[in-house]
N, C-alpha and C positions, 0 to 999 in steps of 0.2 A: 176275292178272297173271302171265306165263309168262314166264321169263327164260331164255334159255340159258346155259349155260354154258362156257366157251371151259375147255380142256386146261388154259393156263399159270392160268387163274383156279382150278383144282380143284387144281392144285400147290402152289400161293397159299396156299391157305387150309387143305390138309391137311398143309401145313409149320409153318403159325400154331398150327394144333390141337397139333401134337405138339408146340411150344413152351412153350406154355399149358399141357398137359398135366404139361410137365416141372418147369414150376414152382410147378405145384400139388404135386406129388409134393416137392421140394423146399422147400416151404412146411411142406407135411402133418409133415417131418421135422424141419425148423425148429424149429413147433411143439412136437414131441414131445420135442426134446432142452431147449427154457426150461420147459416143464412141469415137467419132470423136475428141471431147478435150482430153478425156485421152492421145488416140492415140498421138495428138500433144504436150503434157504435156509431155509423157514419151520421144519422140524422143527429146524435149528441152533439158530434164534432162540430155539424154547421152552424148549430144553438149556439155551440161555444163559441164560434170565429163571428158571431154577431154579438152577444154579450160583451165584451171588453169594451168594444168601443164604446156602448154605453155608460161602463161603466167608469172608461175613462172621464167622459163626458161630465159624470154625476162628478165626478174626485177632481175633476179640473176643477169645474164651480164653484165646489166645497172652497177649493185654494185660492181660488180667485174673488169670491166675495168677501172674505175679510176672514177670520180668527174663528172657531169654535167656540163656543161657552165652554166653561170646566165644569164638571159639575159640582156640586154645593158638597160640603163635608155634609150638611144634616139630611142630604135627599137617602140617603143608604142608612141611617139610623130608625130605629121607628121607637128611640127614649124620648 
């Protein structure tokens, strides 16, 4: 089946292309910048699921070696 093709139909369709085009390119970049947060999202997370422990570690100690100082009414004055 041999079709022709009419000017305004080749305009048509090489104006679609470069639309499509642009937002594949637009996608492709899309993509690459939520990669990139995932990416930094999950290595936060492992930061985070290692922190607590420590920080429990620190706040045990704190609890278990005895009392806090309070601080001094005259350390925040400077009369």
């Amino acid at each position: 089946m041999e079709t022709e093709w009419t000017e305004e139909s080749i305009q048509r369709i090489t104006a679609e292309s470069a639309t499509v085009k642009q937002w594949v390119r637009q996608l492709t970049a899309d993509n690459r910048t939520l990669d990139e947060r995932l990416k930094a999202a999950r290595s936060n997370v492992r930061f985070q699921d290692r922190r607590p422990h420590t920080c429990h570690v620190v706040a045990a100690g704190d609890d278990a070696g005895g009392e806090r100082p309070e601080p001094s009414p005259q350390q925040g004055s400077s009369a």
